[in-house]
LOKOLKOL-871952 format. One record per residue (C-alpha): residue number from 1; x, y, z. Coordinates in steps of 0.2 Angstrom, whole numbers, plus 5000, padded with zeros to 4 digits. Last residue first. Layout:
N
<roti><bado>NUM</bado><east>X</east><north>Y</north><up>Z</up></roti>
...
END
This chain:
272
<roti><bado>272</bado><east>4802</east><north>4639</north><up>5393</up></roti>
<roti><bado>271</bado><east>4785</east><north>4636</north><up>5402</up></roti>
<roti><bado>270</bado><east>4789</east><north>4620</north><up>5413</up></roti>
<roti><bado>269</bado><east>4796</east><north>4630</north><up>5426</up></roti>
<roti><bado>268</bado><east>4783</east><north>4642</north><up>5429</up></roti>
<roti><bado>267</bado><east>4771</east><north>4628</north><up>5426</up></roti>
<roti><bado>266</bado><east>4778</east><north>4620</north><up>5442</up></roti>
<roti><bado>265</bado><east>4778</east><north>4636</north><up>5453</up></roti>
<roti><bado>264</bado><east>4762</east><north>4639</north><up>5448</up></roti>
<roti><bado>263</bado><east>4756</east><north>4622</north><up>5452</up></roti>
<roti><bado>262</bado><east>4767</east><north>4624</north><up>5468</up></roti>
<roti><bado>261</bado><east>4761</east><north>4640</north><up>5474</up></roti>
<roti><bado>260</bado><east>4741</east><north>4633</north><up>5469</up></roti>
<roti><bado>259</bado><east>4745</east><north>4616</north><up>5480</up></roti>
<roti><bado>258</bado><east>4746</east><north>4628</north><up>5494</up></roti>
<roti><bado>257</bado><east>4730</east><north>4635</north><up>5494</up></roti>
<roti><bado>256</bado><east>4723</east><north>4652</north><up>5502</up></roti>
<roti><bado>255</bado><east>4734</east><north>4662</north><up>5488</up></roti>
<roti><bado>254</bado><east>4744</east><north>4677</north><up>5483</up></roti>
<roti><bado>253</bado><east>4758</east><north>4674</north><up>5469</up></roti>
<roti><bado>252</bado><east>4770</east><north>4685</north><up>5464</up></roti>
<roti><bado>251</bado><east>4780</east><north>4691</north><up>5451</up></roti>
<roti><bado>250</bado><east>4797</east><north>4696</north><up>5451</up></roti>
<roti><bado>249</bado><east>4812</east><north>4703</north><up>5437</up></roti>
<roti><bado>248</bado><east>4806</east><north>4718</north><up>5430</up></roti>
<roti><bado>247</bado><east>4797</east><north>4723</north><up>5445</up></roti>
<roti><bado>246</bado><east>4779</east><north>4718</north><up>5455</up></roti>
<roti><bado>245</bado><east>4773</east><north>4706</north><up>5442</up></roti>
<roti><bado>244</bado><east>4755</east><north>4700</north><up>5446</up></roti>
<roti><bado>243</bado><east>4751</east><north>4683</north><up>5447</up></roti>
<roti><bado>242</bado><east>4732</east><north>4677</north><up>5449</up></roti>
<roti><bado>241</bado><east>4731</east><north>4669</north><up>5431</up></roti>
<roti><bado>240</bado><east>4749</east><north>4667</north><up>5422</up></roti>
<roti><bado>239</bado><east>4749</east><north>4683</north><up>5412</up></roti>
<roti><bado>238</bado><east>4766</east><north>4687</north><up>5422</up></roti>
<roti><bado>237</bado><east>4775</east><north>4673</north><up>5415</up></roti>
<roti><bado>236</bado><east>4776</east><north>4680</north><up>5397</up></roti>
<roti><bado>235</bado><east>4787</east><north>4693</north><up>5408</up></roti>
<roti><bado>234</bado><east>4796</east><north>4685</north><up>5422</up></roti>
<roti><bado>233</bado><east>4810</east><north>4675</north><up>5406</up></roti>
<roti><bado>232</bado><east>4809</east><north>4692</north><up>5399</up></roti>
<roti><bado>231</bado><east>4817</east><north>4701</north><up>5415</up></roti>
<roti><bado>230</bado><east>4830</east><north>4686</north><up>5418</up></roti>
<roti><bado>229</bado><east>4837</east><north>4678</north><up>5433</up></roti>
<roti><bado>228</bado><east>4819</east><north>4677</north><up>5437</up></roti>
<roti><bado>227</bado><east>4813</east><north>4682</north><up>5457</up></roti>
<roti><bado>226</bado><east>4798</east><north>4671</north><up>5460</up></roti>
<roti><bado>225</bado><east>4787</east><north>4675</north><up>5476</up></roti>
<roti><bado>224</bado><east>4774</east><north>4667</north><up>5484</up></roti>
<roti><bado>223</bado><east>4763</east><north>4674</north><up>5496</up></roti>
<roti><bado>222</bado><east>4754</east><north>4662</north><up>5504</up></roti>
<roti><bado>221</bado><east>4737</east><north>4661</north><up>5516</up></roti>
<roti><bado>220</bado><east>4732</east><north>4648</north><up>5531</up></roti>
<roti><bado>219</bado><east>4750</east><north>4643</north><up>5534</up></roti>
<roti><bado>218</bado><east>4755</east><north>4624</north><up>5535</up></roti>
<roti><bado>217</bado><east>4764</east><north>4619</north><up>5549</up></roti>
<roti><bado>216</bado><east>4776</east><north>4609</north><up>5547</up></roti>
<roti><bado>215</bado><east>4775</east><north>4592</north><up>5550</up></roti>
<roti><bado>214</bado><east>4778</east><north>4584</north><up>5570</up></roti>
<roti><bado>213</bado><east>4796</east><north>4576</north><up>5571</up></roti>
<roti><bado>212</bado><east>4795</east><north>4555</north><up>5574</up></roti>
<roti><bado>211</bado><east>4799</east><north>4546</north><up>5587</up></roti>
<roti><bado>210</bado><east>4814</east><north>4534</north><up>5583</up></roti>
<roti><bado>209</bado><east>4816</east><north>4520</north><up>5574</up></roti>
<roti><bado>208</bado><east>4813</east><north>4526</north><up>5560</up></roti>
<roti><bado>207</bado><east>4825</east><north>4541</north><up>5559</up></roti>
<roti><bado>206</bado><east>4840</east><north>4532</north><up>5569</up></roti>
<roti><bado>205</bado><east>4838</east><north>4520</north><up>5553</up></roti>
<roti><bado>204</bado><east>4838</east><north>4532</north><up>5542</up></roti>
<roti><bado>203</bado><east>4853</east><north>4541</north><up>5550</up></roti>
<roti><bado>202</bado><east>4864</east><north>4524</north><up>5551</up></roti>
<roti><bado>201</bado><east>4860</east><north>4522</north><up>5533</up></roti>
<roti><bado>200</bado><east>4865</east><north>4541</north><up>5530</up></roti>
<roti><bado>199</bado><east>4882</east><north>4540</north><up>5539</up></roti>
<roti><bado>198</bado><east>4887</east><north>4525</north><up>5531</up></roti>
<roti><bado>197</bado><east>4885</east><north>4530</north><up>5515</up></roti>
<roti><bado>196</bado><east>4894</east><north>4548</north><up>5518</up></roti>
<roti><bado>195</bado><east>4908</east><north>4539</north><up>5526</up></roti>
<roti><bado>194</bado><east>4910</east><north>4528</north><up>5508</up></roti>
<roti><bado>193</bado><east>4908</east><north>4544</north><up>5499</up></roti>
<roti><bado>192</bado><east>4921</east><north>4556</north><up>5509</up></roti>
<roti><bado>191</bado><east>4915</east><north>4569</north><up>5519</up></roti>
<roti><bado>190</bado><east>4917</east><north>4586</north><up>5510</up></roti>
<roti><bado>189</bado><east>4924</east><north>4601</north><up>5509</up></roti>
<roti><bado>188</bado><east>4919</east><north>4610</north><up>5495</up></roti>
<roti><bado>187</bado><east>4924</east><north>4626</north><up>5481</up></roti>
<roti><bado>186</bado><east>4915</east><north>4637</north><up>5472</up></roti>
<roti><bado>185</bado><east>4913</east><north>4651</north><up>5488</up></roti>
<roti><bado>184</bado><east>4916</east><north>4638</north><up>5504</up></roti>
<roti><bado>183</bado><east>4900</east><north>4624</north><up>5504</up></roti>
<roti><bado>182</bado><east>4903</east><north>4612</north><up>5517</up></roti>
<roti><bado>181</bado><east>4900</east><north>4592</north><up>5514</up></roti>
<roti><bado>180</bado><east>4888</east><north>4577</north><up>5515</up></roti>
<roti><bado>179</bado><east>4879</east><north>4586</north><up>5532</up></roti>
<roti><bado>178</bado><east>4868</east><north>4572</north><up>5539</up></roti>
<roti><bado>177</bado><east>4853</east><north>4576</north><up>5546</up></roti>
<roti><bado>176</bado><east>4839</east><north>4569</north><up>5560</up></roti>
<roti><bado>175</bado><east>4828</east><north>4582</north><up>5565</up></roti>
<roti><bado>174</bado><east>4821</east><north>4581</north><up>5580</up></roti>
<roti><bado>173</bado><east>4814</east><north>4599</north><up>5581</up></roti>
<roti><bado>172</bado><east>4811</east><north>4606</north><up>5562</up></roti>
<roti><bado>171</bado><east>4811</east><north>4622</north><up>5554</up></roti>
<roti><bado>170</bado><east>4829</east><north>4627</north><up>5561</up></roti>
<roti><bado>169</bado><east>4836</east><north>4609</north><up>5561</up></roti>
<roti><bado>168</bado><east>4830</east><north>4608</north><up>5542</up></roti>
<roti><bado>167</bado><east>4841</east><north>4626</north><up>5537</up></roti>
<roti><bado>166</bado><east>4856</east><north>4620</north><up>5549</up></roti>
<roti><bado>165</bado><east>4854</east><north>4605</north><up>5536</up></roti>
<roti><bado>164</bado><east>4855</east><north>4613</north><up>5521</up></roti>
<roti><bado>163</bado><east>4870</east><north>4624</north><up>5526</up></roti>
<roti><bado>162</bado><east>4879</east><north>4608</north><up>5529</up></roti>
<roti><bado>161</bado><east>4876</east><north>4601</north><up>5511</up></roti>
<roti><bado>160</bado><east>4863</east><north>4587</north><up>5511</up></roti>
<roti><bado>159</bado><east>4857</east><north>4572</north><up>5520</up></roti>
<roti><bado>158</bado><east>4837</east><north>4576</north><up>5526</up></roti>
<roti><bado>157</bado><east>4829</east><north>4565</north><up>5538</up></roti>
<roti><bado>156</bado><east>4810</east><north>4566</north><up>5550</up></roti>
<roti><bado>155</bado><east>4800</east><north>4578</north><up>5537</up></roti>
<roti><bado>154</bado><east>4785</east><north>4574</north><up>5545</up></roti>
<roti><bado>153</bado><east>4767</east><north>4569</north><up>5534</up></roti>
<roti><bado>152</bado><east>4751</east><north>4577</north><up>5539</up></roti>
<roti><bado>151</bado><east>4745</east><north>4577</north><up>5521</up></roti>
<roti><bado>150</bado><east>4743</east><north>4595</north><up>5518</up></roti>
<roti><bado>149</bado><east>4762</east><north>4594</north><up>5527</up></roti>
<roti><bado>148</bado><east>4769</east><north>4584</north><up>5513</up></roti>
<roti><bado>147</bado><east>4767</east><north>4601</north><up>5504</up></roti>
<roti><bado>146</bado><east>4776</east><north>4610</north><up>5516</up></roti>
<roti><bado>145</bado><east>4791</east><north>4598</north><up>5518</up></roti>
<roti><bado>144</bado><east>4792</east><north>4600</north><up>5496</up></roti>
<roti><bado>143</bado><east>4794</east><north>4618</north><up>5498</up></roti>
<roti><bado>142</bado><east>4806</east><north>4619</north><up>5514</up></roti>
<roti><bado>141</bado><east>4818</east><north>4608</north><up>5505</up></roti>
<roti><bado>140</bado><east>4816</east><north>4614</north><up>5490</up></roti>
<roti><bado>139</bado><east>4824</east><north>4629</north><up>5497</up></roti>
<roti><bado>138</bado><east>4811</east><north>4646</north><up>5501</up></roti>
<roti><bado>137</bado><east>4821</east><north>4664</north><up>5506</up></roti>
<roti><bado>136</bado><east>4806</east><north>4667</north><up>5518</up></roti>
<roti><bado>135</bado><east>4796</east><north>4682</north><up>5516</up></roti>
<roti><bado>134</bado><east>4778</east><north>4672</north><up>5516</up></roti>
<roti><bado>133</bado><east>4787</east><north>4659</north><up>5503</up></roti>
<roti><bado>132</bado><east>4801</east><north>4667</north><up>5494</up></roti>
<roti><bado>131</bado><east>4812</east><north>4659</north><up>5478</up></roti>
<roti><bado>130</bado><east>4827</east><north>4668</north><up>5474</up></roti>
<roti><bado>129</bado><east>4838</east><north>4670</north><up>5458</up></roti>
<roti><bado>128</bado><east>4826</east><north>4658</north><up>5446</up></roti>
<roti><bado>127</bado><east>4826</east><north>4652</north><up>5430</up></roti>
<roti><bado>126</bado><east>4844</east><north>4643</north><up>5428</up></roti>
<roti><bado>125</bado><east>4846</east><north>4638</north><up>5444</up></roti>
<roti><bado>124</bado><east>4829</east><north>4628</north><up>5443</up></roti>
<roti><bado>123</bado><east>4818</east><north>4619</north><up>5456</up></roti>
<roti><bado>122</bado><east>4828</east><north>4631</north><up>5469</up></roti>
<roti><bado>121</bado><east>4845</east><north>4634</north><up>5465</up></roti>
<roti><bado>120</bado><east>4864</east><north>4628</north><up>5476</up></roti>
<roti><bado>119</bado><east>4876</east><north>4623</north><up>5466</up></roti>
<roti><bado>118</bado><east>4891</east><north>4629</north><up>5474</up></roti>
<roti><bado>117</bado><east>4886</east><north>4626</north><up>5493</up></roti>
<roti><bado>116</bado><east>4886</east><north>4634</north><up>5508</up></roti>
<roti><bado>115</bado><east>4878</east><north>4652</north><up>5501</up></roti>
<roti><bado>114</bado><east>4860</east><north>4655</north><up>5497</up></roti>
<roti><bado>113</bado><east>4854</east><north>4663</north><up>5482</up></roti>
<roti><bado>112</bado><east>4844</east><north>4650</north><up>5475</up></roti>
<roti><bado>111</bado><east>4840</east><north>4637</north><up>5491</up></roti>
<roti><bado>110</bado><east>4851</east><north>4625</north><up>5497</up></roti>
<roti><bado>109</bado><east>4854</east><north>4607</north><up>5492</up></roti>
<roti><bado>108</bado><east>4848</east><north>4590</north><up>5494</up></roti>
<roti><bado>107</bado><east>4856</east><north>4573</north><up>5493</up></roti>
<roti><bado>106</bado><east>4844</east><north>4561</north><up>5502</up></roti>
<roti><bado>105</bado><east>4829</east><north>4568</north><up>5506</up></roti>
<roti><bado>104</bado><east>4816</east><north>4559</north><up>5519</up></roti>
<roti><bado>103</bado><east>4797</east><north>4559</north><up>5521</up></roti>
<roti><bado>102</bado><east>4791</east><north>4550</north><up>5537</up></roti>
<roti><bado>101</bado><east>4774</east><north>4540</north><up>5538</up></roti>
<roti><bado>100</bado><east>4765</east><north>4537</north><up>5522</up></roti>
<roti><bado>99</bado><east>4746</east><north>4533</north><up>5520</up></roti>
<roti><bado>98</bado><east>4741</east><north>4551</north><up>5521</up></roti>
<roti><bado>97</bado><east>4749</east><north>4555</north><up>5503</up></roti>
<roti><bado>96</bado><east>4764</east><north>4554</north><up>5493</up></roti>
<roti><bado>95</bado><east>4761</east><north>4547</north><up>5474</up></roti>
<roti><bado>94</bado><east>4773</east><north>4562</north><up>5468</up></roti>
<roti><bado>93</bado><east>4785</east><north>4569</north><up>5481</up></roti>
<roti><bado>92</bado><east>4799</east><north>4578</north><up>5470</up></roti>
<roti><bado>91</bado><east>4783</east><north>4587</north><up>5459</up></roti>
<roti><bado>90</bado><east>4770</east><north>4594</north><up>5471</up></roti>
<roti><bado>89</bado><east>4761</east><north>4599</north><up>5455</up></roti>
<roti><bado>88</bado><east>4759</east><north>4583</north><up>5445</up></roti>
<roti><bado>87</bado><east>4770</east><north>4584</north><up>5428</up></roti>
<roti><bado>86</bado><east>4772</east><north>4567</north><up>5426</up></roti>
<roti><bado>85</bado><east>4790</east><north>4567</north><up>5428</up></roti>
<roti><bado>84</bado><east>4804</east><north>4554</north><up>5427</up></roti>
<roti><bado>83</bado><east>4807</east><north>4540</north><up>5437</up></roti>
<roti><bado>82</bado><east>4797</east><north>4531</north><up>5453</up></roti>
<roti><bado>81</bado><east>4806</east><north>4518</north><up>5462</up></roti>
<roti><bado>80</bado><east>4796</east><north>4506</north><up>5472</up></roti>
<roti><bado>79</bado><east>4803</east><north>4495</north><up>5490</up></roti>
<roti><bado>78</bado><east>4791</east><north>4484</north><up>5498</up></roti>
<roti><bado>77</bado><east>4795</east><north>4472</north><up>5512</up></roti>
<roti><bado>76</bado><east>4793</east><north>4454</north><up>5515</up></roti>
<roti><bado>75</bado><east>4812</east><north>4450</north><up>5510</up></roti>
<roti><bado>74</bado><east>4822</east><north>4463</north><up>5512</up></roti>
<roti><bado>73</bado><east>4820</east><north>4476</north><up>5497</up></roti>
<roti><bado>72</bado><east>4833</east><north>4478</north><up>5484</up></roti>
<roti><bado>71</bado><east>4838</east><north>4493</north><up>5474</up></roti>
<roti><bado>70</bado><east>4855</east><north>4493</north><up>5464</up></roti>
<roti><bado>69</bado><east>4847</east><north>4488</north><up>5449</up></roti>
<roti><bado>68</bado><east>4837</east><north>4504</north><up>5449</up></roti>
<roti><bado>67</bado><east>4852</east><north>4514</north><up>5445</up></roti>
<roti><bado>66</bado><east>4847</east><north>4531</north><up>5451</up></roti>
<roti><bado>65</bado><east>4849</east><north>4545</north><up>5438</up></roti>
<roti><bado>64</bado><east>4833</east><north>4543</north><up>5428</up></roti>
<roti><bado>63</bado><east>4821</east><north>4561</north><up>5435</up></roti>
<roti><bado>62</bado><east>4825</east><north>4569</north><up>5420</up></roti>
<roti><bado>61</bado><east>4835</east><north>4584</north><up>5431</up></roti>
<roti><bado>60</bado><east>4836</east><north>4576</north><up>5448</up></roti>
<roti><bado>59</bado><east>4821</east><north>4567</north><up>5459</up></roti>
<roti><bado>58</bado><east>4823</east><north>4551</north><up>5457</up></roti>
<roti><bado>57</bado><east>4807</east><north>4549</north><up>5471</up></roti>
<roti><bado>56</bado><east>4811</east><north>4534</north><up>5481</up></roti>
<roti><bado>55</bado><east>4795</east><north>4522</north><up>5490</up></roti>
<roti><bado>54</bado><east>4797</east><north>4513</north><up>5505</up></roti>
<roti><bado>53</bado><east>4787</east><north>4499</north><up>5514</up></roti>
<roti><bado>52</bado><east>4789</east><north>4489</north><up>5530</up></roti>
<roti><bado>51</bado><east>4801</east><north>4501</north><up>5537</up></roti>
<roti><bado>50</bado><east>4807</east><north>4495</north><up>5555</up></roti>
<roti><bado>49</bado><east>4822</east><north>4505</north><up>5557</up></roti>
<roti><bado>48</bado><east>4832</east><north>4490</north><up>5547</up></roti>
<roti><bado>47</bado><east>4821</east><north>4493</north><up>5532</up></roti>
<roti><bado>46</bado><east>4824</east><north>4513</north><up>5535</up></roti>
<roti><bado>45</bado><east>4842</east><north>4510</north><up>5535</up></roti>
<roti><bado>44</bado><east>4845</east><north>4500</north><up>5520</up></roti>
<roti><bado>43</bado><east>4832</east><north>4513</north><up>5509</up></roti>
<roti><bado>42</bado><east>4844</east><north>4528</north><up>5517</up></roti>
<roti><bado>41</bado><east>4859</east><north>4516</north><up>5510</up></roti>
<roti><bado>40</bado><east>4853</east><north>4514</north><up>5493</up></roti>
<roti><bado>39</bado><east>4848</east><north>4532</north><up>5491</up></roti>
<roti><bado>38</bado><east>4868</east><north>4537</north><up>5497</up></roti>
<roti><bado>37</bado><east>4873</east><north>4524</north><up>5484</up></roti>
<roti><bado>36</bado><east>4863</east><north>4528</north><up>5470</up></roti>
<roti><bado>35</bado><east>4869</east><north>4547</north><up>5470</up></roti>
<roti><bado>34</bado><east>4886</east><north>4541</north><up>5472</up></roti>
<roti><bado>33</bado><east>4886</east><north>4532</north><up>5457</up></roti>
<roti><bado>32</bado><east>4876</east><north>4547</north><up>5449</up></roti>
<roti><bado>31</bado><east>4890</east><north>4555</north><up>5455</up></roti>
<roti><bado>30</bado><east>4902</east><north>4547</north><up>5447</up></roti>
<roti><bado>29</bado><east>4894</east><north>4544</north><up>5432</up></roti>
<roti><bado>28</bado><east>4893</east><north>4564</north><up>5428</up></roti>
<roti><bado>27</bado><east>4912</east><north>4571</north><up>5424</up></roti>
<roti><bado>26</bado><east>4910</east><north>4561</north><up>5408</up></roti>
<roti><bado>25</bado><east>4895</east><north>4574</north><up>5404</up></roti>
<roti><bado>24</bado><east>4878</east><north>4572</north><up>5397</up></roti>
<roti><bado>23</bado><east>4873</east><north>4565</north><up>5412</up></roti>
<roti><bado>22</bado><east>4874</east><north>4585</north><up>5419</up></roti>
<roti><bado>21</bado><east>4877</east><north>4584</north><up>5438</up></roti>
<roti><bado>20</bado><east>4896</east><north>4582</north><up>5439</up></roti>
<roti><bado>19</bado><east>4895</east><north>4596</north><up>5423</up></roti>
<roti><bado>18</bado><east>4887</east><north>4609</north><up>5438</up></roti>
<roti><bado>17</bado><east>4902</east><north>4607</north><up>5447</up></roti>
<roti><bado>16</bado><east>4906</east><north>4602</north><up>5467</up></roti>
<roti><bado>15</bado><east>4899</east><north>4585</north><up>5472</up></roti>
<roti><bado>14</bado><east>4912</east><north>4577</north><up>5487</up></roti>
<roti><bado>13</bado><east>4896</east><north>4568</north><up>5494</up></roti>
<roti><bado>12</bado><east>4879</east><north>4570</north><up>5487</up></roti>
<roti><bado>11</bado><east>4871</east><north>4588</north><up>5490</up></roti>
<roti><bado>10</bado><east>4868</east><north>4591</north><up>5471</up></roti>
<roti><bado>9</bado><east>4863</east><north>4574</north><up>5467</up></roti>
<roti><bado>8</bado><east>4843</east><north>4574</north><up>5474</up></roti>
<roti><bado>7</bado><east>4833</east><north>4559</north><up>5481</up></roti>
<roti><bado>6</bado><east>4816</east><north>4561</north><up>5489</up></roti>
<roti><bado>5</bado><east>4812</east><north>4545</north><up>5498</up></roti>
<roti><bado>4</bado><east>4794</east><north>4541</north><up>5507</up></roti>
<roti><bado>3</bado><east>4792</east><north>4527</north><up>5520</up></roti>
<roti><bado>2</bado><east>4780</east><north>4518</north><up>5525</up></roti>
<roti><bado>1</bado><east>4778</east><north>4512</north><up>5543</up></roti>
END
């Protein structure tokens, strides 16, 4: 089987600020440690589930947290890292397609306007206040399993905040998760790191080894809504073909094709 890896920072163990995420900060190494960590293990345990291939996805802010030194393939096995953004529309799974067999996140957080943890956003906290999909309060999470879905790839592992993972237990049956910490107001309670690492590699491996979740199933139509923190930041938006602004701060997008909700969605984000 090959494996894909998604790997976020803001539902690493014992994260809580939004400088802990930020590599411009001291408060950042860290958690970027961490962050490396808790992707090194998932890749330990899908090797030792029987993996013969994986492929991780540095999927925070610039896309160059994870230190690549620290990935090592078994011997016989393949293990790639991709960094940075090229801009393709299904953005935290680029290069997935039919040929892989399980999609995993490591370090994934909840959706904008969600409680559980302190930092949760969808693709951007700073742009939006709420993300819907078909009526649905939408995390990336939920987004990025969709998309994998066109390819008829399950969603079989997520590691995250708590919240998080009673969101993938809902979509999913047979999910394998494992909750980092709890989200209380501004504050967490958390796992410690080293438990957190252990955890996840058993996790993969369980994940693997096991029969695998069906994918989502993918609707026939989509209505896709963006609610902007800020009225102007929806407006020059709002000329984006096929969107039609519905208030000050929302717009909407009605389509037949997925990968048109996330190439809006990405250009949205790109667009400032």
């Amino acid at each position: 089987m090959k494996v894909y890896i998604s790997a976020d920072i803001e539902g690493v163990a014992c994260i809580a600020a939004p400088s802990e995420t930020d590599m411009s900060s001291p408060d950042y190494a860290p958690f970027r440690e961490q962050m490396t960590a808790e992707v090194v293990a998932a890749c330990a345990g899908a090797f030792e589930g029987g993996a013969e291939a994986a492929v991780v996805k540095d999927a925070h802010w610039t896309g160059r947290n994870i230190d690549p030194h620290r990935l090592v393939a078994p011997e016989g096995r393949s293990l790639q890292l991709i960094r940075g953004w090229s801009g393709h529309p299904y953005l935290t799974i680029q290069g997935l397609d039919d040929s892989f067999g399980m999609l995993a996140f490591v370090g994934y957080h909840s959706a904008a306007s969600r409680a559980g943890n302190p930092l949760a956003h969808t693709m951007s906290g700073r742009l939006f206040s709420r993300v819907e999909l078909n009526g649905v309060c939408a995390s990336e999470l939920y987004l990025t399993a969709l998309a994998a879905a066109t390819f008829g790839v399950p969603l079989g592992f997520v590691s995250g905040d708590k919240a998080l993972c009673d969101e993938a237990h809902g979509l999913i049956d047979g999910m394998i998760t494992v909750a980092t910490f709890e989200g209380f107001g501004p504050s967490v309670q958390s796992i410690v790191p080293s438990e957190a690492v252990a955890r996840i590699r058993d996790g993969m491996r369980r994940a693997v080894s096991s029969p695998l979740p069906k994918p989502l199933a993918v609707p026939k139509e989509f209505y896709f809504k963006l609610e902007f923190a800020r009225a102007h930041e929806a407006y020059f938006r709002s000329f984006y073909p096929g969107v039609k602004q519905i208030s000050d701060r929302e717009l909407v997008l009605e389509t037949k094709h997925y990968i048109e909700v996330m190439t809006f969605l990405n250009i949205a984000i790109r667009m400032s």
